[in-house]
C-alpha positions in Angstrom: 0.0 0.0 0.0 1.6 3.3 -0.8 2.2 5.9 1.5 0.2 9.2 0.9 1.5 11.7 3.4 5.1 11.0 4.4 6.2 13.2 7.6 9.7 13.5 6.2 8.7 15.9 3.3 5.2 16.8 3.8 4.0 16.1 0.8 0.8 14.3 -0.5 1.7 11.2 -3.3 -1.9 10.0 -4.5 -2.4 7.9 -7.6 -5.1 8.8 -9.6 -5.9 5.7 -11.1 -6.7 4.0 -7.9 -9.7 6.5 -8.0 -11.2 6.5 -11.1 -14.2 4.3 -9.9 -15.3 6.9 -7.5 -14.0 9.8 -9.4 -16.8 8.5 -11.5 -19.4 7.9 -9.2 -18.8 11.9 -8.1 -19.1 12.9 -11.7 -22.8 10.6 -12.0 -24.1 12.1 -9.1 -23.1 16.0 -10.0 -24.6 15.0 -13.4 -28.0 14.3 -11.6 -27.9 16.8 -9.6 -27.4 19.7 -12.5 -30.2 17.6 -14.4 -32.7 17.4 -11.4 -32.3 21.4 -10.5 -33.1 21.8 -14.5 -36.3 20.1 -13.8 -36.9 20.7 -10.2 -37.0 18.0 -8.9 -37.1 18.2 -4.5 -34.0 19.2 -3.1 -34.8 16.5 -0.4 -34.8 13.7 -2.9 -31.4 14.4 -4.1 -29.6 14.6 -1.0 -31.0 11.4 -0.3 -29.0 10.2 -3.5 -26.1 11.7 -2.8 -26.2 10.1 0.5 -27.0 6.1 -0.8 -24.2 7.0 -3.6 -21.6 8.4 -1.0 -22.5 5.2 0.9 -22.4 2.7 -1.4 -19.3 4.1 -3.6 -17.3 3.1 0.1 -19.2 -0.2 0.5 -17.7 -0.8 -2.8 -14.6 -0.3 -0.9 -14.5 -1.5 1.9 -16.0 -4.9 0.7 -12.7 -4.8 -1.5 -10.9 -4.0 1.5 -12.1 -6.1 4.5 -13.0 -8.9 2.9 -10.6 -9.8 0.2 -7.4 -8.6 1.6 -8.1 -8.7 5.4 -9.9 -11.7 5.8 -9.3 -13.6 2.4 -12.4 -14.6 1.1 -12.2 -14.2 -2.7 -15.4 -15.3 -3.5 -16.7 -11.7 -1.7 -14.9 -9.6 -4.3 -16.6 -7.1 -6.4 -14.7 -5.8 -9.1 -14.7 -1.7 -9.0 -15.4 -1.3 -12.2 -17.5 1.9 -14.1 -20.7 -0.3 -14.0 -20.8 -1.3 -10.6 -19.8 2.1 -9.4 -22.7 3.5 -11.0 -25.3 0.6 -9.8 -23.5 1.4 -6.4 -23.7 5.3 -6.9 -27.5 5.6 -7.7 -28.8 2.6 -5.4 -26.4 2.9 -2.9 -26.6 -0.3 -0.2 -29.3 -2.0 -2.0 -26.9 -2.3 -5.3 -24.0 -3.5 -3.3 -25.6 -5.9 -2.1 -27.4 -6.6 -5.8 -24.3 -6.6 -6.9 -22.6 -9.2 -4.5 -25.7 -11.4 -5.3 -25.0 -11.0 -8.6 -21.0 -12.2 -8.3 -22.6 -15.0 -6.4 -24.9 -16.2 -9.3 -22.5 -15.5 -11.7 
């Protein structure tokens, strides 16, 4: 795991590519939100997404992290990829756990 704030020289080394996944996610959601205050749509309702998509982008995570590489158990792995950050972004707990039922049937 690299090291993103060393106290030797202060500076921050982060790797973009690691983030793309939820990089996108963040880009989804703003998308929504410029189309739902087009339309005005409830302010209300849109926090609420942002909140399942903030959640579920670090479920994404954090099944990736506890699971596979703390605990080894392979079979729990979802891939980050652009389609299961989105499922993960707009349904937020429900689609992670869609989509780990899904990488169990398939």
């Amino acid at each position: 795991m690299p090291i993103l704030l060393s106290a030797a020289d202060k500076t921050l080394h982060i790797q973009i590519g690691d983030y793309v996944p939820l990089i996108a996610v963040c880009a989804v959601l703003a998308i929504i939100f410029v189309c739902f205050k087009l339309f005005g749509v409830s302010v209300r309702f849109l926090w609420r997404l942002l909140i399942n998509g903030i959640i579920g982008a670090g479920m994404l995570i954090l099944f990736d992290i506890v699971f596979v590489t703390y605990l080894r158990m392979p079979f729990f792995y979802i891939p980050i990829t652009w389609l299961n950050s989105a499922v993960a972004g707009v349904l937020g707990v429900p689609g992670v756990i869609l989509l780990l039922i899904l990488q169990f049937i398939l």
